[in-house]
C-alpha positions in Angstrom: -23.4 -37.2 -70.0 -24.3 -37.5 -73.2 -23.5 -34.5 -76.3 -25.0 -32.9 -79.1 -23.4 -33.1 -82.4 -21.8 -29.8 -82.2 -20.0 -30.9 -79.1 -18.8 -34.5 -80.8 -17.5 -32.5 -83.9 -15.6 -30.0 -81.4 -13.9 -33.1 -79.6 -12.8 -34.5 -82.4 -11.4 -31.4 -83.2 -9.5 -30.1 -80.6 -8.6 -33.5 -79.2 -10.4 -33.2 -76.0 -13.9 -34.1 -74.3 -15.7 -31.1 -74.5 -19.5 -29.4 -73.6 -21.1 -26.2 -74.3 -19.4 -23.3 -72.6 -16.1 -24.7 -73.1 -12.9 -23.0 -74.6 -11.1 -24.8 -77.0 -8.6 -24.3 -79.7 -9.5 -27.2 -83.0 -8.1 -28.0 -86.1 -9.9 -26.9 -88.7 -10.5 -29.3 -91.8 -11.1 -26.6 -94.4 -10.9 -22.7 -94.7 -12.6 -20.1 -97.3 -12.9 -16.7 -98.1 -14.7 -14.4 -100.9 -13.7 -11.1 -102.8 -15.5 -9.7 -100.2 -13.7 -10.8 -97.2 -10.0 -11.7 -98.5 -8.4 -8.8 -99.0 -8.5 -7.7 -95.2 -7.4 -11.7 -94.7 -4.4 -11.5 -97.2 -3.3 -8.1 -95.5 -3.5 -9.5 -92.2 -1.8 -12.7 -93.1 1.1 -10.6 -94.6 1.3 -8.4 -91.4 1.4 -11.3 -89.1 4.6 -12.6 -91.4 2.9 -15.1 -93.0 5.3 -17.2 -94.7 2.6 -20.3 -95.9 -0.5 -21.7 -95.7 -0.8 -24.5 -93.0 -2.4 -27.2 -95.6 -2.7 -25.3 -99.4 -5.0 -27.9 -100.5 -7.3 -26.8 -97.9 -7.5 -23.2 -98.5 -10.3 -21.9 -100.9 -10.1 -18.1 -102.3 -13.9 -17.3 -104.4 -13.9 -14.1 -106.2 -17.9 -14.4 -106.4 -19.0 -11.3 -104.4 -18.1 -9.1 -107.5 -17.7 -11.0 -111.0 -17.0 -10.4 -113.3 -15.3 -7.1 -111.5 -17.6 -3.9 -112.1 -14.7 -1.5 -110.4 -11.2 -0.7 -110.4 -10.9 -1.0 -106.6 -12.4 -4.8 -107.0 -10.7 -5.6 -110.3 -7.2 -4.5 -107.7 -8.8 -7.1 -104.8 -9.8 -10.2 -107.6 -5.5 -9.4 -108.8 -4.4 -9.7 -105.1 -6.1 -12.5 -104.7 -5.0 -14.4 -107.6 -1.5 -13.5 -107.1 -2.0 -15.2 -103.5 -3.6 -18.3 -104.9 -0.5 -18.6 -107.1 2.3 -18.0 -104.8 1.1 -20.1 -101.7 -1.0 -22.6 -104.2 -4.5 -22.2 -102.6 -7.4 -22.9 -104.6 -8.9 -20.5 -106.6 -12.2 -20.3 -107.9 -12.6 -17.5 -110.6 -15.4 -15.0 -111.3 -18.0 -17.4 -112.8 -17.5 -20.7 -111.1 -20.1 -19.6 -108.6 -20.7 -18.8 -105.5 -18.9 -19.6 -102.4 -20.6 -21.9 -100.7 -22.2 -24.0 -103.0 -18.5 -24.4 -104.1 -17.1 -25.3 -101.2 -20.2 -28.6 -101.2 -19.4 -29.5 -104.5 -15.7 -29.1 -103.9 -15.5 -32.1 -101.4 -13.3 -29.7 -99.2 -16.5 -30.2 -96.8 -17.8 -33.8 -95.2 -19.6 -35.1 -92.1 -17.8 -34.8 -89.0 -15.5 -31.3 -90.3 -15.1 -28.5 -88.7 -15.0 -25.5 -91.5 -14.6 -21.7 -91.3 -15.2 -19.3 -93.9 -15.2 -15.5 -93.7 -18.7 -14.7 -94.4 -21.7 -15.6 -92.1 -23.7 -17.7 -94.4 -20.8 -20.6 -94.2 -23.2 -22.5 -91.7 -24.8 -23.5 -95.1 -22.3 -26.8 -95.0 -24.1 -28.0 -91.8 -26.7 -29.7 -94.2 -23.7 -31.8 -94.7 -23.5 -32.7 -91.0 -20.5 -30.4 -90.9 -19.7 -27.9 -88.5 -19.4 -24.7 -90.0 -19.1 -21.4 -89.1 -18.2 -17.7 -90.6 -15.1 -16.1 -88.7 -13.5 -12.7 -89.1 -11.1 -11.7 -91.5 -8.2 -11.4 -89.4 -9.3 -14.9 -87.5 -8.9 -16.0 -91.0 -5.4 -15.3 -91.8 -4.7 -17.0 -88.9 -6.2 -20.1 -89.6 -4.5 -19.8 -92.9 -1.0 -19.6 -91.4 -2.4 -22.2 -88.6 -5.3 -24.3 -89.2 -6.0 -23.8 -85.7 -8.7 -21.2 -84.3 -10.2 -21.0 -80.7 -14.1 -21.4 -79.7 -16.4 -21.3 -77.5 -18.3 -24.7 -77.8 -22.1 -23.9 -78.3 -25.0 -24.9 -76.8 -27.7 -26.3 -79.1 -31.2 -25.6 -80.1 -32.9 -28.7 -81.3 -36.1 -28.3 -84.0 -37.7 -31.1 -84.9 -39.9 -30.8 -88.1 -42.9 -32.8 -88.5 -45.7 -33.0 -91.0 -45.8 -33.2 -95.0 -45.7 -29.9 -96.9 -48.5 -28.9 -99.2 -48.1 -28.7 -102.7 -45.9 -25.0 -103.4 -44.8 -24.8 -100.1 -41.3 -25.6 -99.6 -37.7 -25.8 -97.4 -37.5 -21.6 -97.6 -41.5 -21.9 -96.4 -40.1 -23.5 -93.3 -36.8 -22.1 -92.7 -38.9 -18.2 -92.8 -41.7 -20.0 -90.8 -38.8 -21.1 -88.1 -37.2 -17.8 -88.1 -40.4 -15.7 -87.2 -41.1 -17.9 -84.4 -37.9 -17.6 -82.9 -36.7 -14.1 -83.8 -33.5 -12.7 -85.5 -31.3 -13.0 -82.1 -33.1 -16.1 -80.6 -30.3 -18.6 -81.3 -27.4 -16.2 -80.6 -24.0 -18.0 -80.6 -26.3 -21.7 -80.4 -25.9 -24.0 -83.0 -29.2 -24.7 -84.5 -29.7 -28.6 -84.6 -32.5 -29.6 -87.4 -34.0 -32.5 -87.5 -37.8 -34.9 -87.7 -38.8 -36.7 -90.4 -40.1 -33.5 -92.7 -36.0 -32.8 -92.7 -35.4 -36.3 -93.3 -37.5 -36.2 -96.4 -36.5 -33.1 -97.8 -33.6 -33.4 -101.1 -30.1 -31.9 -99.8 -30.9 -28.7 -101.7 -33.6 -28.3 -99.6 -31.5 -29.5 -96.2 -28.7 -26.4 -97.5 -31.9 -23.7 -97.8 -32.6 -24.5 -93.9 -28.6 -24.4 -92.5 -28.1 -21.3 -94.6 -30.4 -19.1 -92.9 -29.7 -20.5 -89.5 -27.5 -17.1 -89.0 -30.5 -15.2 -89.3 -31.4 -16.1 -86.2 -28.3 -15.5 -84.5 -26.7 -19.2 -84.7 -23.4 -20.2 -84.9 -24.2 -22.7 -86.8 -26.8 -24.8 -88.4 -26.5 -28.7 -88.5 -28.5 -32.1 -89.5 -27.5 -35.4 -88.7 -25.8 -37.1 -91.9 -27.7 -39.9 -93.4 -27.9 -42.2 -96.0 -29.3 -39.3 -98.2 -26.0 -37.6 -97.6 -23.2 -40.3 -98.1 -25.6 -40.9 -101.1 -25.2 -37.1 -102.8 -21.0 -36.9 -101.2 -20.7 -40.5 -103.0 -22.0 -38.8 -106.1 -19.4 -35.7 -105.8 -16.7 -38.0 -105.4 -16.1 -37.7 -101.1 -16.1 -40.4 -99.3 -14.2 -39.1 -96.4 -15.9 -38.4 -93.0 -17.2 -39.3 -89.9 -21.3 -39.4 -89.4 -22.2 -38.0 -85.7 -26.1 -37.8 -84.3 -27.2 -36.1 -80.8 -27.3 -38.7 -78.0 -30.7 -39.3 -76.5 -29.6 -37.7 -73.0 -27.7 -34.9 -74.7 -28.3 -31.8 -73.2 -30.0 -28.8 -75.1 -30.4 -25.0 -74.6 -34.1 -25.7 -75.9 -36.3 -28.2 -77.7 -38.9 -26.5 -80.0 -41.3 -28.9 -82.3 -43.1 -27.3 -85.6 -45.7 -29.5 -87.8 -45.7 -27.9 -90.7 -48.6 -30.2 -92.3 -50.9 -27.1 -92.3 -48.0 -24.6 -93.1 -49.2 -21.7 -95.5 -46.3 -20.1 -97.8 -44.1 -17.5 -95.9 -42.4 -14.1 -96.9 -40.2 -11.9 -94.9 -41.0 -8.4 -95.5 -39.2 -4.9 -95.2 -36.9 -4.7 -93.3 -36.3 -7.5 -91.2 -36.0 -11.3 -92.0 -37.5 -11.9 -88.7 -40.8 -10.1 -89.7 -42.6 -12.8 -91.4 -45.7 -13.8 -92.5 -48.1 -15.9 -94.8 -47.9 -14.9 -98.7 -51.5 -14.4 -98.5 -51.6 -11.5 -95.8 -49.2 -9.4 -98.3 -50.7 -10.8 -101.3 -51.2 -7.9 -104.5 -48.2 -6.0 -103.5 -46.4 -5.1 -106.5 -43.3 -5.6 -107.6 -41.0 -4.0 -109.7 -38.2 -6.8 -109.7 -37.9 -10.7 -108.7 -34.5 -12.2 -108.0 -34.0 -16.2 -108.3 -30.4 -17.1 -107.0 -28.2 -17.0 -104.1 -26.6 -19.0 -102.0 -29.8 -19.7 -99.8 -31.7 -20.3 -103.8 -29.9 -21.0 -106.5 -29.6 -24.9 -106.4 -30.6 -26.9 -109.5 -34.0 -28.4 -107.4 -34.6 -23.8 -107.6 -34.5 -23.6 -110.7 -36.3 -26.4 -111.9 -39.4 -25.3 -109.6 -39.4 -22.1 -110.9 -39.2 -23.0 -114.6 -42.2 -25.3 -114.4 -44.1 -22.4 -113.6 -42.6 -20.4 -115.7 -42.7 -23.0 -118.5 -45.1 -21.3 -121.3 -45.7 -18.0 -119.8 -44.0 -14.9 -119.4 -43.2 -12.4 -116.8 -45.5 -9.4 -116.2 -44.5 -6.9 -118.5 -42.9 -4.3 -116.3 -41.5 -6.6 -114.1 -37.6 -7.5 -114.0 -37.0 -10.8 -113.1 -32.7 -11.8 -112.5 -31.6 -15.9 -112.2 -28.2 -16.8 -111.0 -27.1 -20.2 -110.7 -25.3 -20.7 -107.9 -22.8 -22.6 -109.3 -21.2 -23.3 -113.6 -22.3 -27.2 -112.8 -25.6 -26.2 -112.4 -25.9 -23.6 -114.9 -24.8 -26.3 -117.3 -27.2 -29.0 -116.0 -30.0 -26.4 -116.0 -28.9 -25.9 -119.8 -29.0 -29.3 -120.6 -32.5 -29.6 -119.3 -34.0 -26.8 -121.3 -34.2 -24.6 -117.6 -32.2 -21.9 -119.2 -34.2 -21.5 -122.1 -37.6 -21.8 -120.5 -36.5 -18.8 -118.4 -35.1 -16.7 -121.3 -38.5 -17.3 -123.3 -40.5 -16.1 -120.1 -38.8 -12.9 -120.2 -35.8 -13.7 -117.7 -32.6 -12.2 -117.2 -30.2 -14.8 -116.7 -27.2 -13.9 -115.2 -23.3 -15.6 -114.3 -23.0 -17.7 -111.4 -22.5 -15.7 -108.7 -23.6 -13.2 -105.5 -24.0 -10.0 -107.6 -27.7 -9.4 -106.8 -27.8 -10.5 -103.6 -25.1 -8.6 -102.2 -26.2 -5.2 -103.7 -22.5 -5.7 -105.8 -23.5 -5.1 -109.3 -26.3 -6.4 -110.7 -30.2 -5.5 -110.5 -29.1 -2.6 -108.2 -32.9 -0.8 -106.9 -33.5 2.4 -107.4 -35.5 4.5 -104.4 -39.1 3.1 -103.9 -38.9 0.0 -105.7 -39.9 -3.5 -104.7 -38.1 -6.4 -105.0 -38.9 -10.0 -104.3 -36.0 -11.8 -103.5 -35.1 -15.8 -102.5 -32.1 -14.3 -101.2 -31.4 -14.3 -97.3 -31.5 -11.0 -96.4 -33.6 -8.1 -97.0 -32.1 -5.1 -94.7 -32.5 -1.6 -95.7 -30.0 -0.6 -98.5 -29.4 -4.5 -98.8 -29.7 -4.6 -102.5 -29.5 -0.8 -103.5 -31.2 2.1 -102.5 -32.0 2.4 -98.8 -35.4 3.9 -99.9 -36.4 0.3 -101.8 -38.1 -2.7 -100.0 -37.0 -6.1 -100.3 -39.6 -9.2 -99.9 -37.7 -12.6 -98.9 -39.5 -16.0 -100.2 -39.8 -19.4 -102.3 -38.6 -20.1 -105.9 -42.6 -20.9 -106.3 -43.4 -18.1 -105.0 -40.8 -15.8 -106.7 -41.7 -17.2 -110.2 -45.6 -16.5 -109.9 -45.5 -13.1 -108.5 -43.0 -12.6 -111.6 -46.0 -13.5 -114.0 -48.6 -11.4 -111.9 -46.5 -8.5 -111.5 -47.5 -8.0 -107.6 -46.6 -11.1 -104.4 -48.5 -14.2 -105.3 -49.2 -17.2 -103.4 -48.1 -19.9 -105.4 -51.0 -21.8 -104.6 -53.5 -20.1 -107.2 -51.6 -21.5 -110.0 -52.7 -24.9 -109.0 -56.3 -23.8 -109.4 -55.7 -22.0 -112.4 
């Protein structure tokens, strides 16, 4: 019988021939956890008598949640965690260097054919890298630090192929939103969500990262696509040439096989206060806003930015209107410097803001206040996500983030061509 690429990466890992529904216990290639998550891990790992990290050169510790620290109680975390970094010699990204996950891609800990953990849910971003990645508890974590070793349930698999060219303005996030309304915020519980078609063949790997990011929003494990030439091509260019390619044989067997042509496909937003309640741009158009965030982990790739900034080039924002950019990472802060990104965004009225999650996660920066309305490129928009519990939070595009920050209300992108 043939097997999915989940299954192929979960042999390799544990050693055995394996299917969906199995229990295993793998090797894992890599491990990471955040500001947010590794204090409970470093406190665990101490109780359990933690004496060393299985492979040091493997472990990654981000302080990106919170940074630079805005409290006492964090700025005691960010210490811990350096101290830990030091003493077993894990890596250790700083406040600033960005945010966790695009890290861990432009680190090279992450490759085709690896199995990675991280403790936060959005690690099934690396599946773009035809990886399989997951996010796993704190306390699973500290034992993969002393181990390298965590059990698993091996999951079935959803397969989406992706057909069609995309309009003008619409983009990866267009699709990823459109994918997650069809199929609902618990549709792909514990499945790994298997991308693929020629529309994901063609898209850039910033746009392949968008789609695996947000596969947790509909419940997955993890998200995945096949690695390609497109992918040795950009790990070649980050220095990685380790890794071992895997694709879904043609009698593997799936949980479900869904096809979406997105040739026709309109931009999408999730509104208030579910990511699974989604719709076109144009049923919510005119809503204003009172903030527009550009960043994350899901957003804040160099290919974001540069969107954004073309529409922003020569205009500003609506007065009125805050609108916050993160990079996601310092290398793409200084590549969006070099190619004027920064400044366009600065002369349009921009806040631009340090690498890093601080938006997104509601941590510390462009905290709502009660009855405000922010669009966000972000991943999640639950109540209280981002501040006040009384505020509403909008989930699209860079394009259309950038012109409904020069309208001052949700714009489809689309009017700015026939402007």
């Amino acid at each position: 019988m043939g097997k999915t690429i989940a299954e192929k990466i979960l042999s390799l890992a544990s050693g055995k021939d394996v299917y969906a529904g199995d229990i295993i216990v793998a090797s894992v290639d890599a491990a990471m956890a955040h500001d947010g998550t590794a204090l409970l891990t470093i406190e665990a790992f101490n109780e359990m008598g933690g004496r060393g990290l299985w492979n040091p050169s493997r472990v990654a510790l981000v302080i990106d949640h919170v940074a630079p620290s805005a409290t006492e109680s964090f700025s005691r975390v960010h210490r811990v965690m350096r101290e830990f970094a030091r003493k077993y010699g894990a890596t250790l990204y700083d406040a600033g260097s960005g945010i966790c996950h695009q890290l861990m891609v432009e680190s090279g800990l992450v490759y085709p054919g690896a199995l990675v953990v991280g403790a936060d849910s959005h690690t099934c971003t690396y599946g773009a890298l035809g990886a399989f990645a997951t996010g796993i508890g704190s306390t699973e974590m500290a034992a993969v630090f002393m181990s390298g070793k965590l059990w698993f349930k091996v999951p079935e698999t959803i397969r989406i192929e992706v057909n069609g060219f995309l309009q003008s303005m619409v983009l990866p996030k267009d699709v990823i939103l459109k994918i997650i309304g069809m199929i609902g915020a618990d549709g792909a519980t514990y499945k790994a969500v298997e991308f693929c078609g020629p529309t994901v063949k063609a898209m850039s790997m910033d746009g392949r990262l968008t789609l695996c990011n947000m596969a947790v929003e509909m419940g997955a494990k993890t998200g995945i696509i096949e690695a390609d030439g497109k992918t040795i091509e950009y790990l070649s260019g980050l220095g990685v040439k380790e890794g071992l390619s895997f694709r879904s044989d043609e009698d593997a067997v799936f949980s479900s096989k869904i096809s979406l042509d997105v040739s026709g496909l309109e931009p999408q937003i999730s509104c208030p206060h579910k990511v699974d309640n989604v719709r076109s741009v144009r049923e919510v158009e005119g809503k204003e806003i009172d903030q527009v965030f550009l960043g994350s982990c899901t957003n804040g790739r160099l290919e974001d930015l540069r969107i954004a900034a073309e529409i922003l080039r020569g205009k500003s924002i609506k007065k009125g209107v805050r609108m916050i950019v993160t990079p996601s990472s310092r290398s793409i802060y200084l590549q969006a410097l070099k190619e004027g990104l920064i400044e366009i965004f600065m002369r349009a009225g921009c806040i631009v803001c340090n690498p890093g999650c601080g938006p997104c996660a509601g941590a510390h920066q462009g905290i709502l206040a009660p009855g405000e309305v922010c669009l966000s490129t972000s991943n999640r928009n639950f109540k209280g996500r981002m501040g006040s519990v009384d505020a509403e939070i909008y989930l699209a595009s860079p394009a259309t983030a950038a012109a409904s920050a020069i309208e001052g209300k949700i714009t489809d992108p689309r009017r700015l061509l026939r402007k």
